[in-house]
C-alpha positions as CSV (number, residue, x, y, z in Angstrom):
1,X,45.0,-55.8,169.0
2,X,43.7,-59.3,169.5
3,X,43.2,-61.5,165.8
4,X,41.1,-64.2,165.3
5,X,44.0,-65.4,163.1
6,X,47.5,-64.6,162.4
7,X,47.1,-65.7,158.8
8,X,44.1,-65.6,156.4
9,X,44.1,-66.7,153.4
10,X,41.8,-66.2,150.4
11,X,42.3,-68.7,147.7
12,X,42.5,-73.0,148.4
13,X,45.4,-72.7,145.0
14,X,48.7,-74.5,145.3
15,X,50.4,-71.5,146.9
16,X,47.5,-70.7,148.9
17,X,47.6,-74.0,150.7
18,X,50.8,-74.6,150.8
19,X,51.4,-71.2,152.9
20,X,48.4,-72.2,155.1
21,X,49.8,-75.9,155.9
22,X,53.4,-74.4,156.8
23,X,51.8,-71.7,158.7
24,X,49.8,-73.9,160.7
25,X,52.7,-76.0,160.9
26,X,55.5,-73.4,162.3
27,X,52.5,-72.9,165.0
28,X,50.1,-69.6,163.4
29,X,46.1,-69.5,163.4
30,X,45.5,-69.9,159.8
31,X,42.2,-69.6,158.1
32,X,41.8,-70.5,154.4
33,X,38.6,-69.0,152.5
34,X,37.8,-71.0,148.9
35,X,34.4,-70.6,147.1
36,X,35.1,-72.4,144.1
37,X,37.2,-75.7,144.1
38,X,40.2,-76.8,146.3
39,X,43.3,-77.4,144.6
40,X,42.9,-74.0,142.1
41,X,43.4,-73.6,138.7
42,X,46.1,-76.5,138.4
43,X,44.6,-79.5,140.4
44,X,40.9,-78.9,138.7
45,X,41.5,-76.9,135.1
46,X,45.0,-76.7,134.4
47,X,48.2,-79.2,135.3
48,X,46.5,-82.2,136.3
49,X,43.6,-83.2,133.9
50,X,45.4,-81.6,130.7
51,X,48.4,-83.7,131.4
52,X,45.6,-87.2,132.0
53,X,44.2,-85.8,128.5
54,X,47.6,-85.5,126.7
55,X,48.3,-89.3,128.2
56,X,45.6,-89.8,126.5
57,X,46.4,-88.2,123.3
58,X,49.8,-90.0,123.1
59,X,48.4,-93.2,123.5
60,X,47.0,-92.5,120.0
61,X,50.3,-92.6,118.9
62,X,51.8,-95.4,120.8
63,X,48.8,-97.2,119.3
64,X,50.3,-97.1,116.1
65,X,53.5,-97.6,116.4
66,X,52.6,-101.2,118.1
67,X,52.5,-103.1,115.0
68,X,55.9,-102.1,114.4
69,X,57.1,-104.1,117.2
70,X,54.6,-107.2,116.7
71,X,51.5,-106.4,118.4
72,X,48.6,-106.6,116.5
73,X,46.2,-104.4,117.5
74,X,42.5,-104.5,117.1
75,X,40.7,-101.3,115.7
76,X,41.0,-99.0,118.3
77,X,38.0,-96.9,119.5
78,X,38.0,-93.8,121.4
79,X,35.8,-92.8,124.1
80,X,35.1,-89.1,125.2
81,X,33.1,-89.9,128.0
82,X,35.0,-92.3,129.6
83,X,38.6,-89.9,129.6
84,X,36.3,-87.3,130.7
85,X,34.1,-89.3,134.0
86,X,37.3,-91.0,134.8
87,X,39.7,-87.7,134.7
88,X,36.4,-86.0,136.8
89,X,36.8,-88.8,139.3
90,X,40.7,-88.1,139.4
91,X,40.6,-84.4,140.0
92,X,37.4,-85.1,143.1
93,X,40.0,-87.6,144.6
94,X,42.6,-84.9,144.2
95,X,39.8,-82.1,146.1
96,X,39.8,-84.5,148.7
97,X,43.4,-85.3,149.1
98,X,44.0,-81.1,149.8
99,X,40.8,-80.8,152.1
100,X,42.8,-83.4,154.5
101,X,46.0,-81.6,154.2
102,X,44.3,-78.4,155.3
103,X,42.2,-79.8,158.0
104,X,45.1,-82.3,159.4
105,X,46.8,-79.8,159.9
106,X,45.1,-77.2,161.7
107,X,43.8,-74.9,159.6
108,X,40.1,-73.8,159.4
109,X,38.8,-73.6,156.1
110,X,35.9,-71.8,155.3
111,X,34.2,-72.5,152.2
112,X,32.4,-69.1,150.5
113,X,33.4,-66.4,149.2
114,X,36.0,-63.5,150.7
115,X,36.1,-60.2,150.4
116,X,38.8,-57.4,152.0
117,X,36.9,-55.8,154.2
118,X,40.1,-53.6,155.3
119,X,43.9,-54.0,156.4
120,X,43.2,-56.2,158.7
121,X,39.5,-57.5,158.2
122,X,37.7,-60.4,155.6
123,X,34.2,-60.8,155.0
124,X,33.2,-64.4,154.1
125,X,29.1,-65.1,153.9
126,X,28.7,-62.3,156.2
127,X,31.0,-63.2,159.0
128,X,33.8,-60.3,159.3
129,X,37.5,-62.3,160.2
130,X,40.2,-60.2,161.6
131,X,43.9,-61.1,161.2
132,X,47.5,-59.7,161.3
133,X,47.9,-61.0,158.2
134,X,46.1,-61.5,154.9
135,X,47.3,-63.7,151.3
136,X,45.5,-63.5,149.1
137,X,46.1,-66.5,146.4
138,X,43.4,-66.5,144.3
139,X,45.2,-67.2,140.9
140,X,43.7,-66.3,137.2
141,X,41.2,-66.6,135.2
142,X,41.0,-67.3,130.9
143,X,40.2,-64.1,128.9
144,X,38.6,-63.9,125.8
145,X,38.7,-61.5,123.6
146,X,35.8,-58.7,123.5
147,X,34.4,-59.8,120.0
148,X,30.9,-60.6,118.4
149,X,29.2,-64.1,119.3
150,X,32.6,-64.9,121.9
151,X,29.4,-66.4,124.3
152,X,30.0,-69.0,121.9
153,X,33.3,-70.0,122.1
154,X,35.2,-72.5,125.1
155,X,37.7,-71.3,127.3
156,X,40.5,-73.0,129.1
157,X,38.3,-73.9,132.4
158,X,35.1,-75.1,130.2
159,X,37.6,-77.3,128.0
160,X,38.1,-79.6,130.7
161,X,34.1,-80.2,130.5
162,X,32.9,-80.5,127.3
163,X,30.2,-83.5,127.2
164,X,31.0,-84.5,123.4
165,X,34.1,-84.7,121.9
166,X,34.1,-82.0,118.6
167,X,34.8,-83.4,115.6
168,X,36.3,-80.0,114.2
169,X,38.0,-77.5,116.5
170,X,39.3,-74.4,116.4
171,X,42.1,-73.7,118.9
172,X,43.2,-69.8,119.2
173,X,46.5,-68.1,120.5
174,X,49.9,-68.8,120.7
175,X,51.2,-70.1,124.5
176,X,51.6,-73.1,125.6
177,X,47.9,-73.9,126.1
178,X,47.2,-73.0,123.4
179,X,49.7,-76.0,121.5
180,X,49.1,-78.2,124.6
181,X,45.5,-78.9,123.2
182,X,46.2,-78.3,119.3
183,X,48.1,-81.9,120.5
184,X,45.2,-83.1,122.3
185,X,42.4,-82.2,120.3
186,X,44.4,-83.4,117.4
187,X,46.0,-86.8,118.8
188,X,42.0,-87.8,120.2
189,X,41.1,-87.6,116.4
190,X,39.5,-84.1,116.3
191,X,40.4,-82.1,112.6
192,X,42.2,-79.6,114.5
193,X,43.2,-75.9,113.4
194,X,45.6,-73.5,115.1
195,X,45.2,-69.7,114.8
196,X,47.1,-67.2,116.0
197,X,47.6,-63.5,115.0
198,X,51.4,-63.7,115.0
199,X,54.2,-64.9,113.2
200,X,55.1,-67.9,114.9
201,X,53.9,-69.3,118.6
202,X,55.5,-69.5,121.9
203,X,57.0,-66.0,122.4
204,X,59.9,-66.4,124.8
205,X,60.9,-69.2,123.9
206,X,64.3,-70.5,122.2
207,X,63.5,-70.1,118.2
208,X,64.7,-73.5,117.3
209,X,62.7,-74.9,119.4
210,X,59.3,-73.3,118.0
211,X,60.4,-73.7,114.5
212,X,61.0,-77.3,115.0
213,X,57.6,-77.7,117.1
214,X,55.9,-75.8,114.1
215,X,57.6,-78.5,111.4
216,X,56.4,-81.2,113.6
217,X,52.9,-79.9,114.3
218,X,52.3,-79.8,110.7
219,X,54.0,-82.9,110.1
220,X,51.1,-84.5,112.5
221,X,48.6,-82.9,110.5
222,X,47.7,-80.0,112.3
223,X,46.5,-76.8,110.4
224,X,48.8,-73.8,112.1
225,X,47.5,-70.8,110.6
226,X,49.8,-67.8,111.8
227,X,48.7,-64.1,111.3
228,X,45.4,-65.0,111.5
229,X,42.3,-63.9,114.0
230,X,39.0,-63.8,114.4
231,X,36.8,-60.8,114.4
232,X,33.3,-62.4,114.7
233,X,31.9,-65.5,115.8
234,X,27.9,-67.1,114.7
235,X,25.8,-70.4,116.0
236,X,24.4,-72.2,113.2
237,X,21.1,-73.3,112.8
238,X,23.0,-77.2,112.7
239,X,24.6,-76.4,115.8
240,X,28.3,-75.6,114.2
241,X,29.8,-72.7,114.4
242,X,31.5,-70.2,111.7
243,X,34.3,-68.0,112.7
244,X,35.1,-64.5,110.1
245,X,38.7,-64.2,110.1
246,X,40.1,-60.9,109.4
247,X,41.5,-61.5,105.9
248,X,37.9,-62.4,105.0
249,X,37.6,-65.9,105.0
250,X,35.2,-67.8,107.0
251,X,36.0,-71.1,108.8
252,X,33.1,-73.8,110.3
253,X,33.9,-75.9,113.7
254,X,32.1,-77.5,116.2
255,X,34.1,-75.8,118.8
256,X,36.1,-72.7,119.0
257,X,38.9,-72.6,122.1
258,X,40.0,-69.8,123.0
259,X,43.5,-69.9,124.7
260,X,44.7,-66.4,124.8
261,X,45.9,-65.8,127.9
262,X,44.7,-65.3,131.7
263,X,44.6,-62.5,133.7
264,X,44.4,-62.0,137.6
265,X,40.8,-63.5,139.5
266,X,40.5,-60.0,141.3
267,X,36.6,-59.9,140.7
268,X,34.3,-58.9,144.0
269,X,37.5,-59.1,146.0
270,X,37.4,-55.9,147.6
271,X,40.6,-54.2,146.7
272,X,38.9,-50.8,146.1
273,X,38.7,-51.5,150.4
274,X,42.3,-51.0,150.7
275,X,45.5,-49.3,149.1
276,X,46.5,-52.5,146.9
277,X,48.1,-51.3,143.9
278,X,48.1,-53.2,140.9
279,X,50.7,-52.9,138.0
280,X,50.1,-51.2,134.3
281,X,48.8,-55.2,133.5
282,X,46.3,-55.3,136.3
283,X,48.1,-57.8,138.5
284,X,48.7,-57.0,141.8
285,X,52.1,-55.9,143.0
286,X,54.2,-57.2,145.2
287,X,57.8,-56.0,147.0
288,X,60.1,-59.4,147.2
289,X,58.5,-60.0,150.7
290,X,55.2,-60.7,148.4
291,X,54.0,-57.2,150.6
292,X,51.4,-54.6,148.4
293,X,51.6,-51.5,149.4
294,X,49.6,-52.3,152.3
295,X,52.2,-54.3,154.1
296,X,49.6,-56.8,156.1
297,X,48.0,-57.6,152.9
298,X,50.6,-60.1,150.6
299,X,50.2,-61.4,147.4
300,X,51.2,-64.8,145.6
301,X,51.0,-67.1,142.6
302,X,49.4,-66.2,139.4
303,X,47.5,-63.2,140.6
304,X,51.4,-61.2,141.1
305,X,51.8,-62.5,137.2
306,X,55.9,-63.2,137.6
307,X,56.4,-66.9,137.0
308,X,53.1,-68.2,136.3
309,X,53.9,-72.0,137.3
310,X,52.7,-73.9,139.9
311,X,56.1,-75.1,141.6
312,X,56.4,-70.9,141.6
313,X,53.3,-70.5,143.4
314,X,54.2,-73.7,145.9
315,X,58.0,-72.2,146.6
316,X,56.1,-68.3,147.3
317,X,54.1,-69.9,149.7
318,X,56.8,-71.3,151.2
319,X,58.4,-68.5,151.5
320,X,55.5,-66.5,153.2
321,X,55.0,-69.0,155.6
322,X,58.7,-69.0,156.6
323,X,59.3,-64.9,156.6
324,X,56.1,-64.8,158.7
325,X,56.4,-67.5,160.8
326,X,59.9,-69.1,161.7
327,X,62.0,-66.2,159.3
328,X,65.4,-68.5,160.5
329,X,64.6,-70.5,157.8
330,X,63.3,-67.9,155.3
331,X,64.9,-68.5,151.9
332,X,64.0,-66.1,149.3
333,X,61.9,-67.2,145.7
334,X,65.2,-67.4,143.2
335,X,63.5,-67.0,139.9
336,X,66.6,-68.0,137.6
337,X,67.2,-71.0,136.1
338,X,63.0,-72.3,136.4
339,X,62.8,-75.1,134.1
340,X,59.7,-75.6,132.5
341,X,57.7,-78.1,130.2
342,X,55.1,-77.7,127.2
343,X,53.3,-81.0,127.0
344,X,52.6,-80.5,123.4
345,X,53.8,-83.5,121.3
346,X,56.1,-83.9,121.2
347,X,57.0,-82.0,124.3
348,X,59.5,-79.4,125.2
349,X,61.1,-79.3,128.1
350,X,63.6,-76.1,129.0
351,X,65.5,-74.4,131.5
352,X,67.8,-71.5,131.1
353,X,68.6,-68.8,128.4
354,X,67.2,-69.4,124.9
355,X,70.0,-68.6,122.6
356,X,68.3,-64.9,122.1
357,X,68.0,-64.0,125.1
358,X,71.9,-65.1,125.8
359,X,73.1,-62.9,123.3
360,X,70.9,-59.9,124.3
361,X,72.4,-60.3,127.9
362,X,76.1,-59.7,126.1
363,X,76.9,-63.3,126.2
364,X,79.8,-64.6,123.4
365,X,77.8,-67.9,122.6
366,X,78.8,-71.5,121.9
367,X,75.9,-73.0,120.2
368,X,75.6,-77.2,120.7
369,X,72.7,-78.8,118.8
370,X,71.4,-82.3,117.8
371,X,68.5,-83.5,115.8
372,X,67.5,-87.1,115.4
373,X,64.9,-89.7,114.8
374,X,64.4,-91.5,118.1
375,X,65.1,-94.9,118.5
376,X,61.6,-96.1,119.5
377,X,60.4,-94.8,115.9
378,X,63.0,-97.0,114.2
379,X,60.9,-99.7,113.1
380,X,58.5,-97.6,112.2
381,X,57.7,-95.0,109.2
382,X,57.2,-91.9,111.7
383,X,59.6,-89.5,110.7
384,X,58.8,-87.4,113.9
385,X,62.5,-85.5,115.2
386,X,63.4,-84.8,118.5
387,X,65.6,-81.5,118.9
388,X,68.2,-81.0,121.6
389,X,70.2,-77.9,122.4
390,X,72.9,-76.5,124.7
391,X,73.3,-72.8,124.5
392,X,77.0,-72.4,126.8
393,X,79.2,-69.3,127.5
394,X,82.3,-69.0,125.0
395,X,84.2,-67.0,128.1
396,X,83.3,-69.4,131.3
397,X,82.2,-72.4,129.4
398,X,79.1,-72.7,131.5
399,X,76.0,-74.1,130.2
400,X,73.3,-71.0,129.9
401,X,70.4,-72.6,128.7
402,X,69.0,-76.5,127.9
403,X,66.5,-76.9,125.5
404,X,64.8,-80.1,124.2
405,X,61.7,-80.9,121.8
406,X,61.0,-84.7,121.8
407,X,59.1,-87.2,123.8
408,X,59.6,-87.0,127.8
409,X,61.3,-83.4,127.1
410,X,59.7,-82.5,130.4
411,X,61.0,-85.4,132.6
412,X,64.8,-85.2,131.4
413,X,65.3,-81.3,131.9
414,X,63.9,-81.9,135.9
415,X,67.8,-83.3,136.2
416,X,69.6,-81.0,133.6
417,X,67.8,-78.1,135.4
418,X,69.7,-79.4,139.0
419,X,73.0,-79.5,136.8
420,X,72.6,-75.9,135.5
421,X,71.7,-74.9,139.2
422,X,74.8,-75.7,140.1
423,X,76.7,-74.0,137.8
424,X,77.5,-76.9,135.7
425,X,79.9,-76.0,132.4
426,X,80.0,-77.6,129.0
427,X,83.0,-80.0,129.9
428,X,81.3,-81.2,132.9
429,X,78.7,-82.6,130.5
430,X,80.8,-83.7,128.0
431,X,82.8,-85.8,131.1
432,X,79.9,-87.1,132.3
433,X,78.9,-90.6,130.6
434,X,76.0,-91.1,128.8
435,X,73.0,-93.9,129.3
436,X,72.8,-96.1,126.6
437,X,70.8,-96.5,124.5
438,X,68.8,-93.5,125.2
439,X,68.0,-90.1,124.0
440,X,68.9,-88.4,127.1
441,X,72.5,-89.5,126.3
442,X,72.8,-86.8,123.8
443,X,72.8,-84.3,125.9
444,X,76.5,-85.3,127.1
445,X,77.5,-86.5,123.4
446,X,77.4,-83.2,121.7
447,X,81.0,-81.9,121.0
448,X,80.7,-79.5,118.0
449,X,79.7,-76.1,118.1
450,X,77.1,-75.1,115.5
């Protein structure tokens, strides 16, 4: 049969446009459906404007570390408004930037709402679309808890638009969002709290490194309070807002942010059209040709909840495009070795093994580990520590995992991840010579096993 398209796909996300550009490109029909912003969840309420906000967070710091060096600085102010109108402006430039990449290069976007109408067919504002093949790509959404008096509380898309800046907050849950803006609340002068119902936060993650982000965290001043949740929620008549906790106590904030997680943005999509399974945690799933079980219906990005990381989402829709479209150049998604950042602050970058999950693979390890006071802090009384860590094979002597806590973590371990992609072993670092005077140098000075 005859398509109106060879690709349609539902969701304007980084892997959603990024398959539609290189479909268009390798010479497809490609239509692209968004109703709610271009860009997705990382150009308007994710990546982009929380890494502008924890710029601006830092700068807190940077601020008082000047007179260390001989500036004297005048009282500094902060203004809400003017981080959040000129971040808004930012992320409308941004909206602009992927409307031309779609349109330049030849793909029709249709702006409303899509539904699966079957294997083959879309609904958008009444118009039925048919085409050989459908993505859909239309990422996550935050979820809340189902609690008394949660209306109340923000979640990780309103965050991003809150017209005053709260003078108390109360950040909940334990991933990386959630210690991204415990650091951002926290560093823009907010009396921040952290609560979350587990032992310690960032599951997953190598334990040195959360211990050490939990010591610095308090250090700051932040309030972590572990094994702790909320069971009820109430607006005051001054406006606050007082959270029960469990263990009985009651705690007052001006806002309560909720950052406990996202699951798949499956509402009014249609999927009770067509056979689309999902898995036992409601995301849908995939074959490793991104098929469902109804093979002209594929799935990317957040809403197949693998690797939930925009680079992920960008190299899935690459490889889409490619299968689908010019498959001599297909290159399957490898999913090892993704490095990764946590713009807390300090930050952590990491790629690789934690040192737990080495050893539960079988590994013998070798165990290489540095903590210091960065020189930038020297002239200062911050006693803040940056944390690096090697964790290597005892057997082949390569290097498993990388792990760092400290300022910029995130832009040193983009390199160290290309080393550890190719396979590189403990004595290739300890060969290579260092840049001096910098604390990326350590990673090639550390010569003694823990």
């Amino acid at each position: 049969m005859a398509f109106d398209f060879d690709l349609f796909v539902i969701g304007a996300g980084s892997g959603g446009v990024r398959a539609a550009r290189f479909a268009a490109g390798f010479g497809a029909r490609v239509a692209v459906a968004e109703s709610r912003y271009l860009g997705g969840t990382c150009v308007n309420v994710g990546c982009v404007p929380k890494k502008l906000m924890v710029y601006s967070a830092h700068l807190h710091e940077d601020l008082g570390l000047a007179a260390s060096f001989g500036w004297q600085v005048e009282q500094a102010r902060f203004d809400w408004a003017t981080l959040i109108g000129n971040k808004d402006r930012e992320i409308q430039r941004l909206n602009g930037i992927y409307r031309n990449l779609l349109v330049n290069s030849g793909v029709q976007l249709l702006e409303g709402h899509a539904r699966l109408v079957d294997a083959h067919h879309v609904d958008v504002a009444g118009i039925r679309y048919s085409a050989e093949h459908i993505l859909i790509a239309v990422g996550g959404w935050p979820q809340r808890p189902d609690i008394p008096g949660i209306e109340h509380a923000t979640d990780s898309n309103q965050v991003f638009h809150l017209s005053e800046q709260p003078r108390r907050v109360l950040v909940v849950g334990g991933g990386y969002i959630a210690v991204e803006f415990a650091s951002i609340f926290h560093g823009l002068g907010s009396q921040t709290s952290l609560l979350y119902r587990g032992d310690l936060f960032l599951r997953g993650f190598d334990q040195a490194v959360r211990l050490h982000l939990r010591d610095e965290l308090s250090r700051k001043g932040i309030d972590l309070q572990f094994n702790s949740d909320i069971q009820r929620i109430e607006r005051q008549a001054d406006g606050s807002l007082l959270a029960s906790l469990a263990d009985g106590r009651q705690v007052s904030a001006d806002c309560i942010f909720y950052a406990t997680g996202r699951r798949p943005m499956l509402d009014n999509l249609g999927l009770e059209q067509v056979d689309v399974t999902l898995d036992e945690r409601g995301f849908i799933q995939v074959n490793d040709r991104y098929e469902t079980s109804t093979p002209s219906i594929l799935a990317i990005g957040d809403v197949i909840g693998r690797v939930q990381l925009t680079p992920v989402a960008l190299a899935e829709g690459m490889a889409v495009a490619r299968r689908l479209f010019q498959a001599q150049s297909y290159r399957p998604v490898d999913y090892q070795l993704i490095p990764t950042a946590v713009f807390s602050l300090p930050n952590i970058g990491t790629v690789g093994l934690s040192e737990e999950q080495a050893r539960a693979a079988g590994y013998s390890v070798k165990v290489f580990e540095s903590r210091f006071r960065a020189m930038k802090l020297s002239l200062s009384d911050c006693q803040e520590r940056t944390l690096m860590k090697l964790v290597v094979d005892a057997e082949t002597d390569r290097v498993l995992g990388c792990h760092m806590v400290g300022a910029e973590a995130g832009e040193m371990l983009q390199g160290i991840a290309v080393a550890l992609k190719a396979g590189a072993t403990k004595q290739v670092f300890d060969e290579t010579i260092g840049i001096h005077p910098t604390a990326a140098e350590e990673f090639v000075t550390m010569r003694t096993p823990l």
